[in-house]
C-alpha positions in Angstrom: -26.6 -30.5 -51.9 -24.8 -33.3 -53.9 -28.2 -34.1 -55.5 -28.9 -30.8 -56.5 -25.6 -30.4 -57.9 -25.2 -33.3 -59.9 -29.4 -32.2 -61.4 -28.0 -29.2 -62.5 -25.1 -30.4 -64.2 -27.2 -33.1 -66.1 -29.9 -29.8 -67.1 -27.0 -28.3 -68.4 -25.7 -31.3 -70.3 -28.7 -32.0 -71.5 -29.1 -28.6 -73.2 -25.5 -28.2 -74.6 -25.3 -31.6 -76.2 -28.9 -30.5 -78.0 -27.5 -27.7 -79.5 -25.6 -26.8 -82.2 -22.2 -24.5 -81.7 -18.4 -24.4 -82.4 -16.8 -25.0 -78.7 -14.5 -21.9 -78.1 -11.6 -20.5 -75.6 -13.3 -17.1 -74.1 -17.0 -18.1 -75.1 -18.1 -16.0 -72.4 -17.3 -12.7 -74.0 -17.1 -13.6 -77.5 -19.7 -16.1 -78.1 -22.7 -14.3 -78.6 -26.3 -16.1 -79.1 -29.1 -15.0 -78.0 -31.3 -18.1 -78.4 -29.0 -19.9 -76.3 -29.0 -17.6 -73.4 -33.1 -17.6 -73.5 -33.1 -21.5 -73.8 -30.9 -21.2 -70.8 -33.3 -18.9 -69.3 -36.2 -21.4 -70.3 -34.5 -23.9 -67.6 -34.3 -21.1 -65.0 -30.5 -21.2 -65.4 -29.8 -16.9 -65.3 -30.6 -15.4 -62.0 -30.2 -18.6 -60.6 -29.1 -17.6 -57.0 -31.9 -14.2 -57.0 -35.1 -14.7 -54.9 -38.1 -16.2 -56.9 -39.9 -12.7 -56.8 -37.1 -11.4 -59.3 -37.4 -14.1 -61.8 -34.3 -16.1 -60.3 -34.7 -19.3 -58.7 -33.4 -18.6 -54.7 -30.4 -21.3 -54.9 -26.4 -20.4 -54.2 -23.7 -18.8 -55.5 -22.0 -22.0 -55.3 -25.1 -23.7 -57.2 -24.5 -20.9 -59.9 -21.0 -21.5 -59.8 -21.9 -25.5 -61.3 -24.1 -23.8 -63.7 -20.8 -21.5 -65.0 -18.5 -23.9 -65.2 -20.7 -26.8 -67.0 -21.1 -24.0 -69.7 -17.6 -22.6 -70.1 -15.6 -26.3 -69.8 -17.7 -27.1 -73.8 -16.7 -23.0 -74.7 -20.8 -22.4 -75.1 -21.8 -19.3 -76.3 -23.2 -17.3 -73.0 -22.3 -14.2 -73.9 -25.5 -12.7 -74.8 -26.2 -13.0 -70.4 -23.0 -13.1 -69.2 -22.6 -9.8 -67.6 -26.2 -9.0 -66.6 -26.5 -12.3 -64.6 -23.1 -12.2 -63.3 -22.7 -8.5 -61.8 -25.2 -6.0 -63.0 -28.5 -8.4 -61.3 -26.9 -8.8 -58.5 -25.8 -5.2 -58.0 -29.5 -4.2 -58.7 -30.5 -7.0 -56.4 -28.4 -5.5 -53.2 -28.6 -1.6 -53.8 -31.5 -1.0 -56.5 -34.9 0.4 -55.5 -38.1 -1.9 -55.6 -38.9 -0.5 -58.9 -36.0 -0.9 -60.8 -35.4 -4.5 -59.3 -39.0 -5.2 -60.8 -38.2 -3.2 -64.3 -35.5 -5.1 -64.8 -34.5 -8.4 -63.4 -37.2 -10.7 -64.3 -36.4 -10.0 -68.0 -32.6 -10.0 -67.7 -33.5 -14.1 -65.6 -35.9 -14.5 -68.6 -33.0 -13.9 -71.5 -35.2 -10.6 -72.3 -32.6 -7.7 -72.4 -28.7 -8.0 -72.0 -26.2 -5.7 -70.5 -22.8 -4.5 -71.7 -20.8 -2.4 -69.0 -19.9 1.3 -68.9 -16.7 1.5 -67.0 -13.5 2.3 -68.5 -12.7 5.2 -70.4 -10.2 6.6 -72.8 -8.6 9.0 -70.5 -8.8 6.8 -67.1 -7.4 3.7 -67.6 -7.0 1.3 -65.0 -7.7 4.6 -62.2 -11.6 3.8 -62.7 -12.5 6.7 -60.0 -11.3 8.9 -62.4 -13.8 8.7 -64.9 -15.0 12.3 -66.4 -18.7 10.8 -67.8 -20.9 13.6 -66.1 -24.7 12.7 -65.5 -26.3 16.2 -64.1 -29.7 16.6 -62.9 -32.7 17.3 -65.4 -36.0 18.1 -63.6 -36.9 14.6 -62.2 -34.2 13.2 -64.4 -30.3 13.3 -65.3 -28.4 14.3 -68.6 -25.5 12.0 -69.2 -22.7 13.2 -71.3 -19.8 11.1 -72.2 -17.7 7.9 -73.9 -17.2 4.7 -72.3 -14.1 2.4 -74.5 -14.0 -1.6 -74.4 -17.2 -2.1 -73.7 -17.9 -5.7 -74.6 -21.2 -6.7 -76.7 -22.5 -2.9 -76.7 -23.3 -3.5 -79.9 -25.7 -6.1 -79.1 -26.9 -5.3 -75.5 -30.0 -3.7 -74.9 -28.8 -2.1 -71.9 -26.0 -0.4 -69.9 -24.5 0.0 -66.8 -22.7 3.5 -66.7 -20.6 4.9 -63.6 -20.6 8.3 -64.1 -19.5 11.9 -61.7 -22.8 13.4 -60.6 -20.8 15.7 -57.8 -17.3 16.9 -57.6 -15.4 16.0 -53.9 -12.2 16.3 -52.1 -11.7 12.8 -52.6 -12.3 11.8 -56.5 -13.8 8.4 -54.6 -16.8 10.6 -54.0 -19.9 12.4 -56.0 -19.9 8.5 -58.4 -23.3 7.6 -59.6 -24.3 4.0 -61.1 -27.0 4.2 -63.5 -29.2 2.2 -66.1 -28.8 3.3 -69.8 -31.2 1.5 -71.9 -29.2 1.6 -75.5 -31.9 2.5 -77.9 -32.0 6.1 -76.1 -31.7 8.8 -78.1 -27.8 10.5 -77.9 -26.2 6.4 -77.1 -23.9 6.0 -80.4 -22.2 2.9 -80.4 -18.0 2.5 -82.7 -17.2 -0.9 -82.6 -13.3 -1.4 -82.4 -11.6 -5.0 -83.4 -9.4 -6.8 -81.2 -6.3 -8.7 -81.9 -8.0 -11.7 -84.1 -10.4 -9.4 -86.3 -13.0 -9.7 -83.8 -16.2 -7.4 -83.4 -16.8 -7.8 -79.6 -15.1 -4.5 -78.0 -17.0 -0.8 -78.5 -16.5 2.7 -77.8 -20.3 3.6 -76.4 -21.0 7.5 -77.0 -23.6 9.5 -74.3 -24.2 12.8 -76.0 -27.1 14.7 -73.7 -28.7 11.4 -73.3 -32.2 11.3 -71.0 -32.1 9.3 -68.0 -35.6 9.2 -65.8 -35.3 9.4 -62.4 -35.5 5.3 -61.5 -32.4 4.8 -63.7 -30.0 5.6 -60.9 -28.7 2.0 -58.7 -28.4 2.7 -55.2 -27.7 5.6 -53.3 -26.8 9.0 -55.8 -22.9 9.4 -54.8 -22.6 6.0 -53.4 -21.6 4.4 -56.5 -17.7 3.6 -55.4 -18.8 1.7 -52.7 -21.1 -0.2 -55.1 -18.9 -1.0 -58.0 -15.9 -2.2 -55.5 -18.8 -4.7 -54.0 -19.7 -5.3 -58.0 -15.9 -6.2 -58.5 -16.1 -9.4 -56.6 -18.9 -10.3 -58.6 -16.5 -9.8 -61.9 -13.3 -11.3 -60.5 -14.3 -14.1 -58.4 -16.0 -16.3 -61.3 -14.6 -19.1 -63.0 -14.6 -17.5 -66.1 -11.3 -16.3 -64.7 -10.0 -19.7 -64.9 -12.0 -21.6 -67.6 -11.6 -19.1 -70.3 -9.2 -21.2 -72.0 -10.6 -25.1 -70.8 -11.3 -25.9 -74.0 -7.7 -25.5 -74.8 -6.7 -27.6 -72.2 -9.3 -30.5 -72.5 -7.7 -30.9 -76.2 -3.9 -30.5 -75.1 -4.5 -33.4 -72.5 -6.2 -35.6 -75.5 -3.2 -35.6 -77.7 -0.7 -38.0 -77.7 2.3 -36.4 -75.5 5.3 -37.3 -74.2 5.8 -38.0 -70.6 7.3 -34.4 -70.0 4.0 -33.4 -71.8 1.6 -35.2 -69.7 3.4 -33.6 -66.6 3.0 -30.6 -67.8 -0.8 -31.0 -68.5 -0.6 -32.6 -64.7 0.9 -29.6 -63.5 -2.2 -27.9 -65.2 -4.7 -29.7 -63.4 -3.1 -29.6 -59.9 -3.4 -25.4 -60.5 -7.1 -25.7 -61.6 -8.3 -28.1 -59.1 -7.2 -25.5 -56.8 -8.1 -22.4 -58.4 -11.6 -24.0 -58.5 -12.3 -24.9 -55.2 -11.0 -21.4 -54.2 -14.0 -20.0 -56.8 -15.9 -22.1 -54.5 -14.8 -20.8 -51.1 -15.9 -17.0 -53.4 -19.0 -18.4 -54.0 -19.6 -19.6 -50.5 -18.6 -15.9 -48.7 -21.1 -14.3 -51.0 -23.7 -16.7 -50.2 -22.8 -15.7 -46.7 -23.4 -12.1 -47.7 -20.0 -10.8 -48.1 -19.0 -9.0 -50.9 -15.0 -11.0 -50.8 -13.4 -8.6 -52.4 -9.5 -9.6 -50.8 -10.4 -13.3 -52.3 -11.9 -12.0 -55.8 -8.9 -10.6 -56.9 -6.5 -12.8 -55.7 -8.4 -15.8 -57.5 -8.4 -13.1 -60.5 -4.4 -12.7 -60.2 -3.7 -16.5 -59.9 -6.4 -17.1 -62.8 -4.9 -15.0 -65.0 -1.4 -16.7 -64.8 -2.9 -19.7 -65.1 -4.6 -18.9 -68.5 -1.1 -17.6 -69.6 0.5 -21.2 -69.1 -2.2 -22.9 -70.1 -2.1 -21.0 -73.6 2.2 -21.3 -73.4 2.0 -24.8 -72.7 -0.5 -25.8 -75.3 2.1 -24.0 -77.4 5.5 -25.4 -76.5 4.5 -29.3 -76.0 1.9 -29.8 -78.6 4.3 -28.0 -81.9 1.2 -27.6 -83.2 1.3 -23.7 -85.0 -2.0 -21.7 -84.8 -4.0 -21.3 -87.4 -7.1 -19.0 -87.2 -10.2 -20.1 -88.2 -8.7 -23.9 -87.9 -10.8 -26.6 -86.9 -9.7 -28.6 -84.1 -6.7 -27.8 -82.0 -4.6 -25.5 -84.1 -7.8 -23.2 -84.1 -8.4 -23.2 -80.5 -4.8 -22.4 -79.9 -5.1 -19.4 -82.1 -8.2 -18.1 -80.1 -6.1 -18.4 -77.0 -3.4 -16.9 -77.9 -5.2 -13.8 -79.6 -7.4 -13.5 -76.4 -4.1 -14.0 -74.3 -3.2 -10.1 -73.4 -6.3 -9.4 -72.5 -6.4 -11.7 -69.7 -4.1 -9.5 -67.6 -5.7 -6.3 -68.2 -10.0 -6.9 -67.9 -11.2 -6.9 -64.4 -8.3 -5.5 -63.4 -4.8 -5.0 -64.2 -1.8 -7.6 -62.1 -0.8 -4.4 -60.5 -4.8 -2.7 -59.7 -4.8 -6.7 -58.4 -1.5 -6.8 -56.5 -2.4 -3.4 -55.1 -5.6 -4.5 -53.6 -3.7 -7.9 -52.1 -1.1 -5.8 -50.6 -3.8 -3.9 -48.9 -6.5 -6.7 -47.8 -4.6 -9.9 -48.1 -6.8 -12.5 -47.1 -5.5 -13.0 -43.0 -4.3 -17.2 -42.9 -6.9 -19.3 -41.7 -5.9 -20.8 -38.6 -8.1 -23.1 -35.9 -8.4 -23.6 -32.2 -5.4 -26.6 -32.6 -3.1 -24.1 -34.6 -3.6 -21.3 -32.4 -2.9 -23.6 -29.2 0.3 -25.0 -30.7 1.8 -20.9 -31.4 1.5 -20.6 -28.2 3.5 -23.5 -27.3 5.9 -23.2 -30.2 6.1 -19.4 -29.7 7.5 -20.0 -25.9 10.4 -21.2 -27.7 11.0 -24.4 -25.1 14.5 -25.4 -24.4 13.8 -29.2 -25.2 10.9 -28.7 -27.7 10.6 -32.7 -28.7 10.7 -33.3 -25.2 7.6 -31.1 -24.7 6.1 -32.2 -27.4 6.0 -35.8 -26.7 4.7 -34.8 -23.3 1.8 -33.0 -24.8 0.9 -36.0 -26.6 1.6 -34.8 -30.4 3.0 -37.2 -32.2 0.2 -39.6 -31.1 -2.1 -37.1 -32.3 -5.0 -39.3 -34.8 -4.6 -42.0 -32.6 -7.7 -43.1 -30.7 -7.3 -42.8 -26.8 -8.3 -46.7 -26.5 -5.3 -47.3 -28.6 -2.8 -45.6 -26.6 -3.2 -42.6 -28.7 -4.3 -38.5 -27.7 -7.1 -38.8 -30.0 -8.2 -35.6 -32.0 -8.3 -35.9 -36.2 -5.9 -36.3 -38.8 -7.1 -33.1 -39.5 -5.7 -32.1 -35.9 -2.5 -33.7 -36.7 -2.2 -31.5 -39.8 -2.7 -28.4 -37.9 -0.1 -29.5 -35.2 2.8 -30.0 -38.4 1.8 -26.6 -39.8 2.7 -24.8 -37.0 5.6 -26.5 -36.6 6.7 -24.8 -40.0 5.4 -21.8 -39.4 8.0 -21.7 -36.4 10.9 -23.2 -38.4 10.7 -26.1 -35.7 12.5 -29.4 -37.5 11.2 -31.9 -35.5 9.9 -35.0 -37.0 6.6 -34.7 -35.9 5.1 -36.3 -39.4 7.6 -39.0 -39.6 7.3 -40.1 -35.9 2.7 -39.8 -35.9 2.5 -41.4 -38.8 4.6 -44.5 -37.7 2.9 -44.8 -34.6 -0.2 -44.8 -36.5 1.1 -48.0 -38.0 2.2 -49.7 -34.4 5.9 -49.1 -36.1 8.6 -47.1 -35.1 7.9 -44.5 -37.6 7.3 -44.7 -41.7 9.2 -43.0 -45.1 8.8 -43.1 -48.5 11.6 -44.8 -50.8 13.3 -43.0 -53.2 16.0 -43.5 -55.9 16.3 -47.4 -54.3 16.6 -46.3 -50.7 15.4 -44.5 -47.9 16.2 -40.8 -46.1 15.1 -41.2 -43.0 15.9 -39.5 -39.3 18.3 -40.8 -37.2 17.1 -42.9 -33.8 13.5 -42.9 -35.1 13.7 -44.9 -38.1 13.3 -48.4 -38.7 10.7 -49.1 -41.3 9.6 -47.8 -44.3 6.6 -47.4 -46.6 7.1 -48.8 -50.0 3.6 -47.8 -51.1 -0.4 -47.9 -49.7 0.1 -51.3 -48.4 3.7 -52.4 -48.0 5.8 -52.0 -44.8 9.6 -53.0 -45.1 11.9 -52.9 -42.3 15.3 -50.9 -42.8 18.8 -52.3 -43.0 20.3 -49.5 -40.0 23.6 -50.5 -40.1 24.1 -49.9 -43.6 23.7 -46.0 -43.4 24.8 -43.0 -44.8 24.4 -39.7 -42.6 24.1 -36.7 -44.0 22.5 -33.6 -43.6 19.5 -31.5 -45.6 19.4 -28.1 -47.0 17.9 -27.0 -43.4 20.5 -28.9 -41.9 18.3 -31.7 -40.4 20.5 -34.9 -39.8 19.2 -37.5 -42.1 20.2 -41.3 -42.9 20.5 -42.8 -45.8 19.5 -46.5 -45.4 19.0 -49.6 -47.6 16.2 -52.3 -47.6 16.8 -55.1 -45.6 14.2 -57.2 -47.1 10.7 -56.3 -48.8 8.1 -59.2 -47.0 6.4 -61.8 -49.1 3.6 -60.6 -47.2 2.4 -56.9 -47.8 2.1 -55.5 -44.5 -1.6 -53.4 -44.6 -0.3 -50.0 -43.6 -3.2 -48.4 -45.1 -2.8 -44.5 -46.9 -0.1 -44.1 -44.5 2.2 -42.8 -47.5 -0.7 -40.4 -48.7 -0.4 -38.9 -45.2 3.3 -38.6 -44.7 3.3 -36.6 -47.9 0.1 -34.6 -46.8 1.7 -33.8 -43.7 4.9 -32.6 -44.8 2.7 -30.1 -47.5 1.4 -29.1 -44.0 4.8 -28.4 -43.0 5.8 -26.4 -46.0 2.4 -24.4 -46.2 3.4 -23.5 -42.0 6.9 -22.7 -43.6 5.5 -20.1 -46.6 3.1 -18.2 -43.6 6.4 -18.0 -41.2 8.2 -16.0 -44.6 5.4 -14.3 -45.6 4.9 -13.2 -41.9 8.8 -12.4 -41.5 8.9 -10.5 -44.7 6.0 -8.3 -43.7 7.5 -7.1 -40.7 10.8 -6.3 -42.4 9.3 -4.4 -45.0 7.3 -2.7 -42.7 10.1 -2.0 -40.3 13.2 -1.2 -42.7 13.4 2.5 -43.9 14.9 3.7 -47.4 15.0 7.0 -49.1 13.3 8.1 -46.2 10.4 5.7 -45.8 9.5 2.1 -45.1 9.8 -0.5 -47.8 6.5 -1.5 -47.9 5.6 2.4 -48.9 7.2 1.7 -52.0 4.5 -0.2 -54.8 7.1 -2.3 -56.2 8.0 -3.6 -52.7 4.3 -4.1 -51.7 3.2 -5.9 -55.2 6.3 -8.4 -54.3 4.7 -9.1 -51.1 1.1 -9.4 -52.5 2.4 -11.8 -54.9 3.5 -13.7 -52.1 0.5 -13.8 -50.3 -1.1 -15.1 -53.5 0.9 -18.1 -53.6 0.7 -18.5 -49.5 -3.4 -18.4 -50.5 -3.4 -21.2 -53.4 -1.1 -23.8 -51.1 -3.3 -23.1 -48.2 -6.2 -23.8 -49.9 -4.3 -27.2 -51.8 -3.1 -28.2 -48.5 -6.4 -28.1 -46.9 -8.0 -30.3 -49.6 -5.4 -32.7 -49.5 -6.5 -33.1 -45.7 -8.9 -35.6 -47.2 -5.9 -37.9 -48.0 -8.0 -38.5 -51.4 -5.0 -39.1 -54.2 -5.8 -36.1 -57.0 -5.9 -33.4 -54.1 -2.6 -35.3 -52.3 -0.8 -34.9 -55.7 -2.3 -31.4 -57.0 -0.9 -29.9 -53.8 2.5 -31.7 -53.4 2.8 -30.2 -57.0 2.0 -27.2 -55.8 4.4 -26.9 -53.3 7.3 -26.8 -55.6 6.0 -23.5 -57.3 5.0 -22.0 -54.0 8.4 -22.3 -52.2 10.3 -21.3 -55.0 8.3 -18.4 -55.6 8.2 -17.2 -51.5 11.9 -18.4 -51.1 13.0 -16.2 -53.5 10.7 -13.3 -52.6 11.5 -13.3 -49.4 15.3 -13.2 -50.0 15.2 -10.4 -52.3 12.8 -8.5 -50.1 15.2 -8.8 -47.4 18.0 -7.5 -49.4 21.5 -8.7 -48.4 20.2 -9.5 -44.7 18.2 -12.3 -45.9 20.9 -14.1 -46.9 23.0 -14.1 -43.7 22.1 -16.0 -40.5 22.0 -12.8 -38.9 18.3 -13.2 -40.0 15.9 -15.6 -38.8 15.0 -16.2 -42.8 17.2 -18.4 -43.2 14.9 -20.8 -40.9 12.3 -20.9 -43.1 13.9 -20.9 -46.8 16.3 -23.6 -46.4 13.3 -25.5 -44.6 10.8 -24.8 -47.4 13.5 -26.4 -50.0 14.1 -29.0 -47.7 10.4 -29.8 -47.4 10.0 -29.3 -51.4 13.1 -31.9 -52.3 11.0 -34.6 -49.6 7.9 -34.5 -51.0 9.0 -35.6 -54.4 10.2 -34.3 -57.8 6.7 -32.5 -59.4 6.6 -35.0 -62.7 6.2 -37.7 -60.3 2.6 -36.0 -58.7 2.0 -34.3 -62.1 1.7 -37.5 -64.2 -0.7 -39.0 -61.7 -3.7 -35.8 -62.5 -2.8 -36.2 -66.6 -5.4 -38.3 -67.8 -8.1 -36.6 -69.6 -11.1 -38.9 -69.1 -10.6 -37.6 -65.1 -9.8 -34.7 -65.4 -13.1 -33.0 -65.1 -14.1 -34.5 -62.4 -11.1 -33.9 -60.4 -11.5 -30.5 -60.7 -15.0 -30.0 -59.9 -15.3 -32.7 -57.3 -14.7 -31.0 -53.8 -12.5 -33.1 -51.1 -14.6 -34.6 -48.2 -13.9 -33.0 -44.7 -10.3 -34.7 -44.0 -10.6 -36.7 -40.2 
């Protein structure tokens, strides 16, 4: 798959680099060229993932997704195809007849006729089942009445997808009809409206008694709610929800910043690395032929905060002031900023988002090893290090013919999440990893010594390939913010000769990102059943929107440090760093959460939440300040390829 991959991104290359375009932030809805897309098309590069029948070329979502990315990271102008290949083929595809399929979809993969989308209206807002266009039967046909509002490059397309009410219903979810508009139809009257910067992209599109033959309808006549939800994952899960504003981003990380600058930038790249391979984990799910519509729009909830700070810290690092129309920097800045409020409201509002989170939150993935150790954990064993040594943990990774239990470091991983996710403080990572080494256990230095845990400690890691021993007698005890007794000891002496030890300090750290991400899913699952259980005003908390989109948001930020942490499994250093960044953000944002969804509970030990918070921060302060990791993912001749290079299988 590598192969292919890597073909496809040299295709694309090949064709950006021969033409002739001003790079742009939001190319994909503003940059409009028509000979591009068909070049494109020329290189079988829109409908790439449809079957070879329907003008597409059979490969992946994930194939596409290459594709996608190779052309928004330059800011190409793909607007002409954007919205037929990415949602309107592919809802033809799964619910159109044969004909339409074969009317339409080998010109859309051939750059033929483009599509703008019918969706949103004036009156209806964000409450898209609400829409009032009203398609009635004609003979063998339908009428279609209406207006349609922000409907992007109608002025252009050649085509339109329109949801419209063909039957009234109990629930307003029913009697919704997807059909095929072709724009040069007689009674389609298109108003263009300017956005923000000046811009002619948005349009109000007018149906007055407009003809629509029979074939025009997509799917089943009333089953269009079902179809447009399935469309939506489509829409949100793309990484045009992430990239909008790379362009930005690849100039920030080329000027000459501070450090503070840089670790912002590194901060950056730790969110898009991880934003990017959960577009990929999208991609995979619809390859599997799921319509991931839980995933979708919390990729499109975390992308969309991530184009705000990318946009706000171009702004506040660089002092550059944007100028539109600039060349360079300054005018990429300007586009950014201009295209800024929209990112929030297309594809769905934060709160439509939130709201469909709160309802479908993606369930934490856990395997055969995590599951095994709840139930061990979850028995709540008088002498739990005792019963974990029995069981072998902490020799977990090791082969059997070493002394070891076997399994993977993968294993190991799954053993120290689970530990957090039962607020369990047992050096688990401290004691494997030393063992690992044939030492007593292994920490990282910090601020000229070393906090490590008393009666396990007496060596240290000074990097990938030094081992010092400790200087025990000179100590300090003290205790953490989760009140785990810790050490503070001194070097006894750094040897001459660097002890090979290996990317034993790339593991400590990955393990205790294990620990936190176990931490975050204990909260998140504590705060559920609080909200869930608590009554006010006459019913439960999580009744109340406010309540549930503070719990959604959680589960966003469980989402993006499960999916860094399980990178990082690989022990490579970008995905080790990009998720111990991430950690800070994350246990901030489901510490405080948590607390305030708990109310004045949460902060008493009369609740268990206390386990879990002051064990996140604990976890957080360990794993190091953020500019330390951020600095290490700044430099902007890497940073493409740490984004879209996915992490190895960790063992």
């Amino acid at each position: 798959m590598d192969e292919e991959l890597d073909e496809l991104r040299r295709v694309v290359r090949e064709l950006v680099e021969s033409w002739e375009f001003e790079p742009r932030c939001d190319a994909w809805m503003r940059g409009y060229d028509p000979d591009f897309s068909r070049e494109l098309a020329k290189r079988g590069l829109i409908g790439i993932t449809w079957p070879t029948g329907a003008g597409g070329a059979g490969k992946s979502n994930v194939e596409r997704l290459v594709v996608t990315e190779e052309l928004l990271r330059v800011g190409a102008p793909v607007a002409a195809h954007w919205i037929a290949d990415r949602q309107i083929g592919p809802a033809i595809l799964r619910s159109g007849s044969p004909e339409l399929r074969k009317e339409i979809l080998p010109r859309i993969a051939a750059g033929e006729i483009t599509f703008c989308l019918g969706m949103s209206e004036t009156e209806s807002g964000s409450d898209l089942a609400s829409v009032r266009t009203r398609a009635v039967r004609d003979g063998d046909g339908w009428r279609l009445d209406g207006r349609k509002i922000w409907t992007t490059q109608g002025h252009h397309a050649t085509h339109a997808y329109v949801l419209a009410r063909t039957a009234d219903g109990e629930d307003k979810h029913d009697g919704l009809t997807e059909f095929v508009v072709a724009m040069s139809t007689p009674g389609v009257s298109v108003r263009p409206i300017l956005d923000l910067s000046g811009e002619h992209h948005f349009n109000e599109v007018l149906f007055d008694d407009v003809r629509l033959p029979a074939g025009s309808v997509i799917g089943a006549e009333g089953g269009g709610w079902r179809q447009v939800t399935e469309q939506l994952s489509f829409e949100r899960g793309g990484m045009e929800r992430v990239l909008s504003t790379f362009p930005l981003l690849d100039a920030l990380a080329r000027r000459d910043l501070d450090a503070p600058g840089r670790a912002a930038v590194g901060v950056l790249v730790a969110r898009l690395m991880t934003l990017r391979e959960l577009a990929c984990r999208v991609a995979s799910a619809m390859d599997a032929g799921r319509a991931p519509s839980a995933e979708a729009a919390v990729l499109k909830y975390l992308g969309t905060t991530f184009e705000r700070e990318v946009v706000d810290v171009a702004r506040t690092v660089s002092e550059v002031v944007p100028a539109p129309g600039a060349p360079g920097f300054a005018g990429l800045l300007a586009q950014a900023q201009l295209a800024a409020p929209g990112f929030s409201i297309r594809g769905g509002t934060d709160e439509v988002l939130l709201t469909i989170v709160s309802r479908q939150a993606p369930a934490p993935v856990a395997d055969e090893i995590g599951r095994m150790a709840d139930e061990v954990l979850g028995s709540a064993p008088a002498d739990v290090w005792a019963v974990l040594e029995e069981l072998g943990w902490p020799s977990v990774g090791i082969p059997e013919a070493s002394g070891g239990s076997g399994g993977t470091f993968a294993d190991l991983a799954s053993l120290v999440r689970a530990t957090g996710r039962h607020a369990c403080p047992v050096p688990l990572a401290e004691v494997a990893v030393g063992r690992s080494l044939g030492a007593p256990v292994a920490t990282i230095a910090r601020d000229g010594a070393f906090d490590v845990v008393p009666g396990y400690f007496s060596a240290a890691v000074l990097g990938p390939d030094v081992l010092a021993s400790l200087n025990l007698p000179d100590t300090e005890l003290w205790q953490d913010l989760a009140g785990r007794p810790r050490l503070r000891a001194s070097l006894r002496e750094v040897p001459t000769e660097p002890v090979a030890v290996g990317d034993a300090a790339r593991k400590l750290t990955v393990l205790r990102i294990h620990a936190a991400l176990g931490a975050v899913e204990g909260a998140c699952r504590l705060t559920r059943e609080h909200v869930s259980a608590r009554t006010q005003f006459g019913r439960p908390l999580n009744r109340f929107q406010a309540v549930a989109h503070r719990l959604a948001e959680m589960e966003c930020a469980r989402v993006l440090l499960e999916v860094a942490a399980s990178s990082a499994v690989s022990c490579e250093p970008a995905r080790v760093a990009a998720a111990a960044v991430l950690v800070d953000s994350v246990a901030t944002t489901v510490a405080r959460l948590a607390h305030q969804l708990h109310g004045a509970m949460g902060i008493t030990r009369e609740s268990a939440l206390h386990r879990y918070t002051t064990l996140l921060w604990s976890l957080r302060d360990e794993i190091g300040p953020v500019r330390r990791w951020a600095l290490d993912l700044a430099d902007p001749d890497a940073l493409w390829s740490s984004v879209t290079t996915r992490p190895p299988l960790g063992g």
